[in-house]
mmCIF entry with sequence, helices, sheets and N, C-alpha, C, O atoms, coordinates in Angstrom:
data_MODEL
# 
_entry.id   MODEL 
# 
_entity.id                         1 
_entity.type                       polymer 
_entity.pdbx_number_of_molecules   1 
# 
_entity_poly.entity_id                      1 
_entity_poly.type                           'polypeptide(L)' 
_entity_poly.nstd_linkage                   no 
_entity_poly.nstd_monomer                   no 
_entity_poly.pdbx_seq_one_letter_code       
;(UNK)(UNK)(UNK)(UNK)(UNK)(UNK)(UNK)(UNK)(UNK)(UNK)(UNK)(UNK)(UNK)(UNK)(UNK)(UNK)
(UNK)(UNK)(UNK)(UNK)(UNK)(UNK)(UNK)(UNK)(UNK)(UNK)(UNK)(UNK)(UNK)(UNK)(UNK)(UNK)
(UNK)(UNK)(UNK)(UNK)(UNK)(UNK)(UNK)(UNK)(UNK)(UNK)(UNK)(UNK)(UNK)(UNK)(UNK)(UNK)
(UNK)(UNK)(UNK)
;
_entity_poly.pdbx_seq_one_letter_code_can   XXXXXXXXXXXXXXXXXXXXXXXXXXXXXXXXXXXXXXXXXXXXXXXXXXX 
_entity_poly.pdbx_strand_id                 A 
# 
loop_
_entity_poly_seq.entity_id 
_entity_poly_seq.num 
_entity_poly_seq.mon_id 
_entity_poly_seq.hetero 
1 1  UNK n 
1 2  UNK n 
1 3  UNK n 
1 4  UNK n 
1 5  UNK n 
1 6  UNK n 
1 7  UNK n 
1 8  UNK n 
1 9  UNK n 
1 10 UNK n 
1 11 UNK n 
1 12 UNK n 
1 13 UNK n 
1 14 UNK n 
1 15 UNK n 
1 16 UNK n 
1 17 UNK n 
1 18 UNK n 
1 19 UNK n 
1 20 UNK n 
1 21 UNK n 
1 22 UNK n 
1 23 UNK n 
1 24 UNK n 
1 25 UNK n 
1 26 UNK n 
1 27 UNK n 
1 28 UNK n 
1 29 UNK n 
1 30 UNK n 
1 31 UNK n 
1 32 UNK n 
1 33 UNK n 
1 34 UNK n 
1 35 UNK n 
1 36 UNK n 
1 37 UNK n 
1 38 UNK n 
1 39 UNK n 
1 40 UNK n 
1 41 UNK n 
1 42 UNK n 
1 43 UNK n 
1 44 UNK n 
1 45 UNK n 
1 46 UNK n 
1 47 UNK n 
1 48 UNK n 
1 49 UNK n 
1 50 UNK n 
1 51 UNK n 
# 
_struct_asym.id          A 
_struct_asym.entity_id   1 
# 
loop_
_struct_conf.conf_type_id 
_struct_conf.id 
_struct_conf.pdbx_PDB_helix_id 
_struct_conf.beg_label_comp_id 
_struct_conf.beg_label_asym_id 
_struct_conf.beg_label_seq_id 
_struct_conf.pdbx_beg_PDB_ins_code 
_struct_conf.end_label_comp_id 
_struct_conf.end_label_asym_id 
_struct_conf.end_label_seq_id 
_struct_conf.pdbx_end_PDB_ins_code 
_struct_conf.beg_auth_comp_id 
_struct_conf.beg_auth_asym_id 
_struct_conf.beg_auth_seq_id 
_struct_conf.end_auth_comp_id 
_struct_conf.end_auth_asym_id 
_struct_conf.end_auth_seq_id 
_struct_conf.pdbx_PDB_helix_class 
_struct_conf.details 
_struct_conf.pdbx_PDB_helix_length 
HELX_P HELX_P1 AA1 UNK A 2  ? UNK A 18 ? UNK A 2  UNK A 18 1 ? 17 
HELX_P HELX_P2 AA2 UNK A 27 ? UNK A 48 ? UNK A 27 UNK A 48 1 ? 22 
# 
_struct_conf_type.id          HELX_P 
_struct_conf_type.criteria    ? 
_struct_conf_type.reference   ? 
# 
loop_
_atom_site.group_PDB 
_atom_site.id 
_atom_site.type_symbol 
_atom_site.label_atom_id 
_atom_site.label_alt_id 
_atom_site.label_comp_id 
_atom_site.label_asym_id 
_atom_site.label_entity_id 
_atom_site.label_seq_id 
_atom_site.pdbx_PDB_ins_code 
_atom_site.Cartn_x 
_atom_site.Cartn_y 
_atom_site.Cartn_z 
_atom_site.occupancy 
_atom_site.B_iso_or_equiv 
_atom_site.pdbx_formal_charge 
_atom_site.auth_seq_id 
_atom_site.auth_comp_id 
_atom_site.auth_asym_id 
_atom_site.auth_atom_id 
_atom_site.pdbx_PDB_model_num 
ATOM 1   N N  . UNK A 1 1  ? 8.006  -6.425  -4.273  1.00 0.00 ? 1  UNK A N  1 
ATOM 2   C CA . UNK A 1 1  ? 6.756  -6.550  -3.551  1.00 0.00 ? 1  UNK A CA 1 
ATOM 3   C C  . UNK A 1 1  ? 6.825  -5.740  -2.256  1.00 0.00 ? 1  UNK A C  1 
ATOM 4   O O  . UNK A 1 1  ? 6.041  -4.871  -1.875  1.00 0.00 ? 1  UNK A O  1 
ATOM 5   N N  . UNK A 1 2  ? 7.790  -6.148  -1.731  1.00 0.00 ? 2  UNK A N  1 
ATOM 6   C CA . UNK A 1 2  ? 8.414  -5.218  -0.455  1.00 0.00 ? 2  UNK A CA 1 
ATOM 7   C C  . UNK A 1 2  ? 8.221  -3.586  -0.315  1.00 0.00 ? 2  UNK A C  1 
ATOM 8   O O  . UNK A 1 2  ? 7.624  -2.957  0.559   1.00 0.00 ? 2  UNK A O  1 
ATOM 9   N N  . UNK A 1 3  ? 8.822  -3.190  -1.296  1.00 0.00 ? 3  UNK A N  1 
ATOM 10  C CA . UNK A 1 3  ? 8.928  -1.529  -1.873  1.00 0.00 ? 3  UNK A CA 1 
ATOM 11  C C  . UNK A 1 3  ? 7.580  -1.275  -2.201  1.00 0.00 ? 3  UNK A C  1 
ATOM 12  O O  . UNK A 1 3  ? 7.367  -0.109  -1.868  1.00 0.00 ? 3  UNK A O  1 
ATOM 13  N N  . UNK A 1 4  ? 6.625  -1.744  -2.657  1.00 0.00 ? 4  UNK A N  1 
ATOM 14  C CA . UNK A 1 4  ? 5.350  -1.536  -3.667  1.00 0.00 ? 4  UNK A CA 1 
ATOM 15  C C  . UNK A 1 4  ? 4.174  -1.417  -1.984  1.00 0.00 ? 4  UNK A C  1 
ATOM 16  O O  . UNK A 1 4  ? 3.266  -0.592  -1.890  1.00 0.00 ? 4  UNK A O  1 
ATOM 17  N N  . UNK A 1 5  ? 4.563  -2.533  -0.770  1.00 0.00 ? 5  UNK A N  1 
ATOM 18  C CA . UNK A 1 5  ? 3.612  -1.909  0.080   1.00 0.00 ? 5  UNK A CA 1 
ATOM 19  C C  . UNK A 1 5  ? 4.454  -0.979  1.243   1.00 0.00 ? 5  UNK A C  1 
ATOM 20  O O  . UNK A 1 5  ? 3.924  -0.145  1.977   1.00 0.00 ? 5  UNK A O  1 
ATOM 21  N N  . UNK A 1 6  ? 5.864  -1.329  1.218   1.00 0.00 ? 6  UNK A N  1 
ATOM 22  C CA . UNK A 1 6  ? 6.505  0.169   1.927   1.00 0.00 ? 6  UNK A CA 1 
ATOM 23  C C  . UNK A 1 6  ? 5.873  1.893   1.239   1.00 0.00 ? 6  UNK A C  1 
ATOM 24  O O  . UNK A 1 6  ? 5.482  2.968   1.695   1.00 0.00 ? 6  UNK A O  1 
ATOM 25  N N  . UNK A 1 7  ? 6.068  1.342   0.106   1.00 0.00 ? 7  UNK A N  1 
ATOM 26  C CA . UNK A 1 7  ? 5.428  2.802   -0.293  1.00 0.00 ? 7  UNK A CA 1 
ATOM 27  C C  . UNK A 1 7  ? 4.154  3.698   -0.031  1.00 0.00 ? 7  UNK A C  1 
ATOM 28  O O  . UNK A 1 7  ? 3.958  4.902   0.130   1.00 0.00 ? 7  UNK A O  1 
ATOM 29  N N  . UNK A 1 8  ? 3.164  2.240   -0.071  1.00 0.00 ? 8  UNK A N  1 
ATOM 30  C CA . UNK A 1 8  ? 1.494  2.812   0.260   1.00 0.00 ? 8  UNK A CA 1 
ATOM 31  C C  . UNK A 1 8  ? 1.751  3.041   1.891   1.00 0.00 ? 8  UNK A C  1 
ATOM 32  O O  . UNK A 1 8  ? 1.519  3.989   2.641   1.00 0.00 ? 8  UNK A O  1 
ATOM 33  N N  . UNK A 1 9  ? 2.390  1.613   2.101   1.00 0.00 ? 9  UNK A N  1 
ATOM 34  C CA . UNK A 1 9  ? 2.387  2.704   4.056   1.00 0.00 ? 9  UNK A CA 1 
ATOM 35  C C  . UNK A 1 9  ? 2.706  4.040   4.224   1.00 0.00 ? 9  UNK A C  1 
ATOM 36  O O  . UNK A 1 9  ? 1.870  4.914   4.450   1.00 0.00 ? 9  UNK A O  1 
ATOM 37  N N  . UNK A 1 10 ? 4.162  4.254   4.094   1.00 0.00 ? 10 UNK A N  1 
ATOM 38  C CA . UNK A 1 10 ? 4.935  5.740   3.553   1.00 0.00 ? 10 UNK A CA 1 
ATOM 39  C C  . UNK A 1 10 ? 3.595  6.506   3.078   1.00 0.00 ? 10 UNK A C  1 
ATOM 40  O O  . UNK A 1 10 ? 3.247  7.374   3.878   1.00 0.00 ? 10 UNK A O  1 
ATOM 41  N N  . UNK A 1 11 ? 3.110  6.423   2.406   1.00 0.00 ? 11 UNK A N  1 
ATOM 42  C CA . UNK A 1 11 ? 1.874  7.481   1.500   1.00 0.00 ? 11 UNK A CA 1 
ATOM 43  C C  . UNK A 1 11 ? 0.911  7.762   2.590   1.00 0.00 ? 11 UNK A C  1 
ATOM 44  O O  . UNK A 1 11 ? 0.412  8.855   2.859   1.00 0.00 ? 11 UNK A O  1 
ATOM 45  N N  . UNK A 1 12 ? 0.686  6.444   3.275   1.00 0.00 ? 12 UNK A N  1 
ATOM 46  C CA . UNK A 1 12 ? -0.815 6.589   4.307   1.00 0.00 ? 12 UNK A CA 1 
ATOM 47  C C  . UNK A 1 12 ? -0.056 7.626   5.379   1.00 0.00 ? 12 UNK A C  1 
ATOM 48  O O  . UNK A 1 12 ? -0.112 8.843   5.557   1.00 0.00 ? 12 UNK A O  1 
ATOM 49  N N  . UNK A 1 13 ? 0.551  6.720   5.893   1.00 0.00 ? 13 UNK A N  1 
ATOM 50  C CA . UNK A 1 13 ? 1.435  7.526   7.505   1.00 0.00 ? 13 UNK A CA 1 
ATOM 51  C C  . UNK A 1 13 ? 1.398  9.413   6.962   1.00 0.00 ? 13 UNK A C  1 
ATOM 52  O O  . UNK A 1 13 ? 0.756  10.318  7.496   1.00 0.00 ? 13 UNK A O  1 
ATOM 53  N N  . UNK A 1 14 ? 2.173  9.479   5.955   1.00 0.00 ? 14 UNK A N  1 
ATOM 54  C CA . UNK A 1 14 ? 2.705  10.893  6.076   1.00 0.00 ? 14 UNK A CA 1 
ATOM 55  C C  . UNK A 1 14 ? 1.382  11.501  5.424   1.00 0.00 ? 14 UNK A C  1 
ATOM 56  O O  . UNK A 1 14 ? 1.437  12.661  5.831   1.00 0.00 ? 14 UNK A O  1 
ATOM 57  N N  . UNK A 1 15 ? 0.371  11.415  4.748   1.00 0.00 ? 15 UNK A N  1 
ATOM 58  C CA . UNK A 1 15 ? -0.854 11.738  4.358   1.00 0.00 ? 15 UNK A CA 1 
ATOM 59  C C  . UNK A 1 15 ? -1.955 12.025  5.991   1.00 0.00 ? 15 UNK A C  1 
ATOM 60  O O  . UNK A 1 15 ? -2.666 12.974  6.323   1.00 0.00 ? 15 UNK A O  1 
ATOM 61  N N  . UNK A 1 16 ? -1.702 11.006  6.516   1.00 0.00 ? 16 UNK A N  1 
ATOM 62  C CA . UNK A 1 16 ? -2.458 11.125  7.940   1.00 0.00 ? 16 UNK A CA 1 
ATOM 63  C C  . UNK A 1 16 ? -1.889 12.223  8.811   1.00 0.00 ? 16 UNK A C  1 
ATOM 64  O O  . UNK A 1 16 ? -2.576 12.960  9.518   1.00 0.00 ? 16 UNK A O  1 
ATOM 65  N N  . UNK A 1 17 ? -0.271 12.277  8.670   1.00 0.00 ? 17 UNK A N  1 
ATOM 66  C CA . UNK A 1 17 ? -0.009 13.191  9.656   1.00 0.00 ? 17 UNK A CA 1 
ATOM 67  C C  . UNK A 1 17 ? -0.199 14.918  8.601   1.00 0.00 ? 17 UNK A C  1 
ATOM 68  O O  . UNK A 1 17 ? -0.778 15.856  9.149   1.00 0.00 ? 17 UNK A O  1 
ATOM 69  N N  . UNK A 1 18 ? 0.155  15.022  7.678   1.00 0.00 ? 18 UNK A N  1 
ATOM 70  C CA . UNK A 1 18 ? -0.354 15.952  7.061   1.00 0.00 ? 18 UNK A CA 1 
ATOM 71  C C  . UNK A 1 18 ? -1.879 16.692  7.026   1.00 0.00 ? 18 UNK A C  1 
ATOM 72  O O  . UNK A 1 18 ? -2.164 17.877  6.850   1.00 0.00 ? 18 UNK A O  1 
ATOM 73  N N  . UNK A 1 19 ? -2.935 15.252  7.319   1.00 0.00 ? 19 UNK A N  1 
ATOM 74  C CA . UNK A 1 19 ? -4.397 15.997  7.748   1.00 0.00 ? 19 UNK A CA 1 
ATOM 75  C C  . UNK A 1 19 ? -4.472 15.883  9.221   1.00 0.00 ? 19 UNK A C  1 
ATOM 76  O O  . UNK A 1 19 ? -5.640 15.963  9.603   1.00 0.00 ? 19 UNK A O  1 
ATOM 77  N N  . UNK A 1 20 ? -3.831 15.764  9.932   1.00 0.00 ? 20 UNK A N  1 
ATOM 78  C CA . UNK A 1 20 ? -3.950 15.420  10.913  1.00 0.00 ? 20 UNK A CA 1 
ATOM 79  C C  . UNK A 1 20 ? -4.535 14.705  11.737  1.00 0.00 ? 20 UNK A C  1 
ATOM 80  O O  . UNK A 1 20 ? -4.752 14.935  12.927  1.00 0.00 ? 20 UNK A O  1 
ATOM 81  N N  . UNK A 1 21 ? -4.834 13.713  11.043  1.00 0.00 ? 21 UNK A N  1 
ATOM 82  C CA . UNK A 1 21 ? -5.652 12.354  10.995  1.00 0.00 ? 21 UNK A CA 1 
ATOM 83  C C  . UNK A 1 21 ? -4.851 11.832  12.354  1.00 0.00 ? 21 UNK A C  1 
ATOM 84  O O  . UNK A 1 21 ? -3.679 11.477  12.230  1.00 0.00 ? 21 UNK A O  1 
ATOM 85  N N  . UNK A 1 22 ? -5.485 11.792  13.625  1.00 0.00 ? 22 UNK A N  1 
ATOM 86  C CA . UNK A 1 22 ? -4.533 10.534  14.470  1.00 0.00 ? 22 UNK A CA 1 
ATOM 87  C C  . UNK A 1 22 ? -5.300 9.490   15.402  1.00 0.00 ? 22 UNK A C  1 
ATOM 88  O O  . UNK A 1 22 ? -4.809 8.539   16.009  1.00 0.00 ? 22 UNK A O  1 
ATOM 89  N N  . UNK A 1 23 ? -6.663 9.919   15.360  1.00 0.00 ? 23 UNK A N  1 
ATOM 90  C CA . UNK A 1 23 ? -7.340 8.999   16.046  1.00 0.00 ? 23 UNK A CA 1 
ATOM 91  C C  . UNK A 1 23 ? -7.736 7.696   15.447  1.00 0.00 ? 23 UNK A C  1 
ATOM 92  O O  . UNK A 1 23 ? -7.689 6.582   15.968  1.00 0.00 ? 23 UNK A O  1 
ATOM 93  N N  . UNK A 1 24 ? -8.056 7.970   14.493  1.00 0.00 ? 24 UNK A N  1 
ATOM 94  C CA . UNK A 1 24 ? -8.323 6.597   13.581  1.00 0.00 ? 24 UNK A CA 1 
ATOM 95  C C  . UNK A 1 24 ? -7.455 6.697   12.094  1.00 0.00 ? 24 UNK A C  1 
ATOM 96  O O  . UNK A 1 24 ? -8.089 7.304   11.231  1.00 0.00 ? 24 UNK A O  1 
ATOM 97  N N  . UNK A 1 25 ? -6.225 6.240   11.703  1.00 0.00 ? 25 UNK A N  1 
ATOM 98  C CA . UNK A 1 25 ? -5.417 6.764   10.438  1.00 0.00 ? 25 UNK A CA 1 
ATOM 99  C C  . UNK A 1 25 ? -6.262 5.677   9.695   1.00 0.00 ? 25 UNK A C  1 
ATOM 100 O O  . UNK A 1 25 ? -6.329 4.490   10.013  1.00 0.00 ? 25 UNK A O  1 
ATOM 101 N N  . UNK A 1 26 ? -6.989 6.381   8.493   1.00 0.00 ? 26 UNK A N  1 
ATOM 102 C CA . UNK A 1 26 ? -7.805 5.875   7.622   1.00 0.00 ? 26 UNK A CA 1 
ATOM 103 C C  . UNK A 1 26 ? -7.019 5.664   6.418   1.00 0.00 ? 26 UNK A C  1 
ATOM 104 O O  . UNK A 1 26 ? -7.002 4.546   5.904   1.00 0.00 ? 26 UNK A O  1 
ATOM 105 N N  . UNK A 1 27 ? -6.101 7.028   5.714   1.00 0.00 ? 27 UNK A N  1 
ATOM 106 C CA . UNK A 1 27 ? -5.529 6.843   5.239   1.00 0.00 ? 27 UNK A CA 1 
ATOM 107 C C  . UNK A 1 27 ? -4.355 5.851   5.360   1.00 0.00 ? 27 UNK A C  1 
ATOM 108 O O  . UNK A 1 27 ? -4.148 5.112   4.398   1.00 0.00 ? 27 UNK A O  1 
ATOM 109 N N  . UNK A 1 28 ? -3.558 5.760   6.461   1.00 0.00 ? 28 UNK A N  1 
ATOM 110 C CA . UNK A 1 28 ? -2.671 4.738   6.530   1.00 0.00 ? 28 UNK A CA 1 
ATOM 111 C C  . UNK A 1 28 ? -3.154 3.125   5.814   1.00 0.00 ? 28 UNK A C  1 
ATOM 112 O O  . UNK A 1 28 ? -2.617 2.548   4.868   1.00 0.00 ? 28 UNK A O  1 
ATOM 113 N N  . UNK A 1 29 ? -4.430 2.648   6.703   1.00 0.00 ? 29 UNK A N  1 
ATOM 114 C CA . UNK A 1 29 ? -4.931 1.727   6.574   1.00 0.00 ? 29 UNK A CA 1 
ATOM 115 C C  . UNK A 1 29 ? -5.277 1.362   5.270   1.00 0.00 ? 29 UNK A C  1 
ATOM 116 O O  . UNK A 1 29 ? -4.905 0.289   4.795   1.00 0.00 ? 29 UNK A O  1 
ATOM 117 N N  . UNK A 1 30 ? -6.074 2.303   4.548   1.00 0.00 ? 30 UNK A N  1 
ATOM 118 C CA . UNK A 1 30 ? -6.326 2.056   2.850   1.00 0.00 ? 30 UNK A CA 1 
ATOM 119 C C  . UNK A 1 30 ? -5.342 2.097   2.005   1.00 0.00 ? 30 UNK A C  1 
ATOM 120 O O  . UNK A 1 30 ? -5.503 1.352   1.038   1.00 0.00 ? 30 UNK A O  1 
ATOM 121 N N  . UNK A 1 31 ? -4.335 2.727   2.023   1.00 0.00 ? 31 UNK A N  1 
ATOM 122 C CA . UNK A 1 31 ? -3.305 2.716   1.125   1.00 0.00 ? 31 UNK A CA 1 
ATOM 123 C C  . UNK A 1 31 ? -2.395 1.249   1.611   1.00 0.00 ? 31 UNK A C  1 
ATOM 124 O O  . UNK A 1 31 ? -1.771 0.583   0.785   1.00 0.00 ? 31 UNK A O  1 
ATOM 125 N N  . UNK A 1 32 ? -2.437 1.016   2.620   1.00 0.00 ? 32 UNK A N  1 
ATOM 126 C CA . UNK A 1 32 ? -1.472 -0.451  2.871   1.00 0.00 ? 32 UNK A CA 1 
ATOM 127 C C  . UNK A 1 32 ? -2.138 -1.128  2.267   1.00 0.00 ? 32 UNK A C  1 
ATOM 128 O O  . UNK A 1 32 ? -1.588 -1.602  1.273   1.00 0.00 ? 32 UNK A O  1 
ATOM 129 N N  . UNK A 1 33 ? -3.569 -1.522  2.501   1.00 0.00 ? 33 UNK A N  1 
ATOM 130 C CA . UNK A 1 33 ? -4.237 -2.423  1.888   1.00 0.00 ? 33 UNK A CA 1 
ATOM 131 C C  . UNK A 1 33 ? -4.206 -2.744  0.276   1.00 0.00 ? 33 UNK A C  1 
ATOM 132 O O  . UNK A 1 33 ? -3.974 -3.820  -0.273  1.00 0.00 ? 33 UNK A O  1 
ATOM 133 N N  . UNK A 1 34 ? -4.523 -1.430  -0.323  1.00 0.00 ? 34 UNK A N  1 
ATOM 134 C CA . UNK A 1 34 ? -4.375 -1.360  -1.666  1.00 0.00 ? 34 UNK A CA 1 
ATOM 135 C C  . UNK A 1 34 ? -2.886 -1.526  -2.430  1.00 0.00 ? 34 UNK A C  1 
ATOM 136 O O  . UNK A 1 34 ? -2.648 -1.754  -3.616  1.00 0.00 ? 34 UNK A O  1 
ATOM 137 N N  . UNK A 1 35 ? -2.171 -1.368  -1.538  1.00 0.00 ? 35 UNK A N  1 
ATOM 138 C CA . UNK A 1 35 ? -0.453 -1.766  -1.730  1.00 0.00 ? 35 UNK A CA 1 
ATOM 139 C C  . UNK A 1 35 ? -0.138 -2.904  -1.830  1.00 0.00 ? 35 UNK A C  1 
ATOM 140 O O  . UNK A 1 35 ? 0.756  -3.200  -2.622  1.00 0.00 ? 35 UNK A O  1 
ATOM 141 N N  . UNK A 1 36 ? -0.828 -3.967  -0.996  1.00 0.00 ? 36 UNK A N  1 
ATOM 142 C CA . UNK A 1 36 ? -0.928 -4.911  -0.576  1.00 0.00 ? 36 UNK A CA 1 
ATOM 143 C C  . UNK A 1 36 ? -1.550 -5.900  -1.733  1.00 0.00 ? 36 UNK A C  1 
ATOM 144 O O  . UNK A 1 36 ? -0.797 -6.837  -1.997  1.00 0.00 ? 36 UNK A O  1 
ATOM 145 N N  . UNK A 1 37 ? -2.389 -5.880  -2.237  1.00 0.00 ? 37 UNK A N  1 
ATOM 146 C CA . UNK A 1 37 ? -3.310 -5.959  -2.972  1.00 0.00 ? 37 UNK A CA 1 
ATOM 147 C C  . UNK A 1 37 ? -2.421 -5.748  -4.799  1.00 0.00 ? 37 UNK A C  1 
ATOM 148 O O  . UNK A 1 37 ? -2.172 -6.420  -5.800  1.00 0.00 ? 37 UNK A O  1 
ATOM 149 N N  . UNK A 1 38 ? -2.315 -4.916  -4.477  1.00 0.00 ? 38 UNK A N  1 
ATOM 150 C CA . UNK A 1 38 ? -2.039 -4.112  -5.673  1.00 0.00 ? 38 UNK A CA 1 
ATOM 151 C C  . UNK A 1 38 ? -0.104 -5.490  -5.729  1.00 0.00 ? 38 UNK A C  1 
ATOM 152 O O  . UNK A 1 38 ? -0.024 -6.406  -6.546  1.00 0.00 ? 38 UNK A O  1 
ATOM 153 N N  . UNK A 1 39 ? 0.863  -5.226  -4.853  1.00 0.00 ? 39 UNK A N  1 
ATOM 154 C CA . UNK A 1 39 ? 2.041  -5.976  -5.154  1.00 0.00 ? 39 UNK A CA 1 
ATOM 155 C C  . UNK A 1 39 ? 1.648  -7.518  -5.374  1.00 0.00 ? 39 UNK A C  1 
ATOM 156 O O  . UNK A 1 39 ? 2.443  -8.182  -6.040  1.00 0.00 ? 39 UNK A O  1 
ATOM 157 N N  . UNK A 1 40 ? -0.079 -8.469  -4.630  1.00 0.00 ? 40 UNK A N  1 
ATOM 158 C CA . UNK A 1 40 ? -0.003 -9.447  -5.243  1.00 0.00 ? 40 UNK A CA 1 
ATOM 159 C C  . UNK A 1 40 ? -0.078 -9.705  -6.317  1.00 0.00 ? 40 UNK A C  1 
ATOM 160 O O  . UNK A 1 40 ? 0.489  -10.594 -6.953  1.00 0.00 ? 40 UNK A O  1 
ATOM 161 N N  . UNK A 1 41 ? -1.234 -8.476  -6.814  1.00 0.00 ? 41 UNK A N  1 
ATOM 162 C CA . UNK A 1 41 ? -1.439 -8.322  -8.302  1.00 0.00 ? 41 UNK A CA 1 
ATOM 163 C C  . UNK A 1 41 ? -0.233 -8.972  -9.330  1.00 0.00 ? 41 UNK A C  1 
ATOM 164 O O  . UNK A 1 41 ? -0.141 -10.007 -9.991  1.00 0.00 ? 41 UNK A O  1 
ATOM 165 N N  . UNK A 1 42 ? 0.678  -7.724  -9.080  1.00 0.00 ? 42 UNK A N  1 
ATOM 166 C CA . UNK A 1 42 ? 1.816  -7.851  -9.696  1.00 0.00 ? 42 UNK A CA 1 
ATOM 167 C C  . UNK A 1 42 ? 2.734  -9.241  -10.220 1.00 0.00 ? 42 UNK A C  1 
ATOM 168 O O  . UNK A 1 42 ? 3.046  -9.702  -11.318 1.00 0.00 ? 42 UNK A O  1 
ATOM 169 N N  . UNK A 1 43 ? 2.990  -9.646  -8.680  1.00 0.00 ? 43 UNK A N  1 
ATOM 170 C CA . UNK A 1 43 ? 3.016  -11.300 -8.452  1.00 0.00 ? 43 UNK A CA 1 
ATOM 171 C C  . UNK A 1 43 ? 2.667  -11.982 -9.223  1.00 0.00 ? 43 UNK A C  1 
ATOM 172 O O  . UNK A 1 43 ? 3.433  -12.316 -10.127 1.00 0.00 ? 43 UNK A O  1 
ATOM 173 N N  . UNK A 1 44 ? 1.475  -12.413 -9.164  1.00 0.00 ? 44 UNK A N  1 
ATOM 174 C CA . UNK A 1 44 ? 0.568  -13.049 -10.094 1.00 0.00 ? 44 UNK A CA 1 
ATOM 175 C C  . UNK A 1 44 ? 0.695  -12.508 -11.422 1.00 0.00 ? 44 UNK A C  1 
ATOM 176 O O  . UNK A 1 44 ? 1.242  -13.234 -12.253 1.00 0.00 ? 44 UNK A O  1 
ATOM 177 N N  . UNK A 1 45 ? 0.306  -11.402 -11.769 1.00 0.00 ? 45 UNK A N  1 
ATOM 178 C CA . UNK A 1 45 ? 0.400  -11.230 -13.479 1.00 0.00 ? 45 UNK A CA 1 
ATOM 179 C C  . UNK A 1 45 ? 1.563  -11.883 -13.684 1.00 0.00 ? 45 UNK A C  1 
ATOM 180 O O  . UNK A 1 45 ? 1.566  -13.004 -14.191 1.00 0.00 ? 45 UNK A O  1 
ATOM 181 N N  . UNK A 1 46 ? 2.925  -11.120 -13.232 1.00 0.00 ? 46 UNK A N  1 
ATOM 182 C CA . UNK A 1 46 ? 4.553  -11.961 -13.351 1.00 0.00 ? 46 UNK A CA 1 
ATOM 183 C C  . UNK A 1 46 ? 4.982  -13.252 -13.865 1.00 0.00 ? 46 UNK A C  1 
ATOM 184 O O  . UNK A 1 46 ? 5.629  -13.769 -14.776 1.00 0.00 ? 46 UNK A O  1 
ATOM 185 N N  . UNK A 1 47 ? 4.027  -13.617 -12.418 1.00 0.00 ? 47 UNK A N  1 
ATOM 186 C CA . UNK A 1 47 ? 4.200  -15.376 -12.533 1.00 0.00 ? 47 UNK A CA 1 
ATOM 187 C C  . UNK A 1 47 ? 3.609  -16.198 -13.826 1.00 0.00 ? 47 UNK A C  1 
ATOM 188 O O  . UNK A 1 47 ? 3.942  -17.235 -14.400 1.00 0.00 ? 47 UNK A O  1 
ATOM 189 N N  . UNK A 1 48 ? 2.430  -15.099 -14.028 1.00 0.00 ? 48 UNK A N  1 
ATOM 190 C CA . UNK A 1 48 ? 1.434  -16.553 -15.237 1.00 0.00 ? 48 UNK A CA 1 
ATOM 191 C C  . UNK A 1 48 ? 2.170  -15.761 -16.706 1.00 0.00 ? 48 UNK A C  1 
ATOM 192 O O  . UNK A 1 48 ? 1.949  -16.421 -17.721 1.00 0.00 ? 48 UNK A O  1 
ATOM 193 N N  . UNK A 1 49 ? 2.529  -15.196 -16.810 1.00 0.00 ? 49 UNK A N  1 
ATOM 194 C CA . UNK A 1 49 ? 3.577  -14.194 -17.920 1.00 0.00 ? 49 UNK A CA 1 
ATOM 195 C C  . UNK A 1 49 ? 4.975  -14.985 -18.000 1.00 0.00 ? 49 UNK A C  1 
ATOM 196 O O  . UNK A 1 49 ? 5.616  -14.901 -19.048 1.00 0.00 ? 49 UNK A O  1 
ATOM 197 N N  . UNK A 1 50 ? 5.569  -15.906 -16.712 1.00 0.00 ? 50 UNK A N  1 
ATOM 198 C CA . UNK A 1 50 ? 6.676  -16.534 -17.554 1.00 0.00 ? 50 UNK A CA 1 
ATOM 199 C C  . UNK A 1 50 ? 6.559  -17.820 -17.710 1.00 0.00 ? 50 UNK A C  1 
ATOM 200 O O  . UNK A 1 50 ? 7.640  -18.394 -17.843 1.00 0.00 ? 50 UNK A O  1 
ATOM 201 N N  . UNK A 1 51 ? 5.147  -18.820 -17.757 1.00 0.00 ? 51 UNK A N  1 
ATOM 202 C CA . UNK A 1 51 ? 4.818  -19.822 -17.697 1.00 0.00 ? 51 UNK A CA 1 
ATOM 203 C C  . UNK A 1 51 ? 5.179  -20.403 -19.300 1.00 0.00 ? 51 UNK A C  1 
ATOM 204 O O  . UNK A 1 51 ? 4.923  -21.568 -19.606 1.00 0.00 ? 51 UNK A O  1 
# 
């Protein structure tokens, strides 16, 4: 779960500094979220899969 939203941060951060995004990092922000999102997903499918 850890790795799954380290990664979307990692993706946003270096995506922002690549457009040079620094006043408002949009990208940072959406990709955490969806990382975020996306590892509870995971979670959950996991969990009701070894019930």
């Amino acid at each position: 779960m850890g790795a799954i939203i380290f990664v979307g941060m990692y993706g946003g951060i270096k995506l922002d500094e690549y457009l040079g995004i620094k006043k408002f990092p949009i990208f940072t922000i959406v990709l955490s979220l969806l990382s975020v999102f996306g590892a509870i997903y995971f979670v959950i499918k996991d969990f009701l899969k070894k019930k």
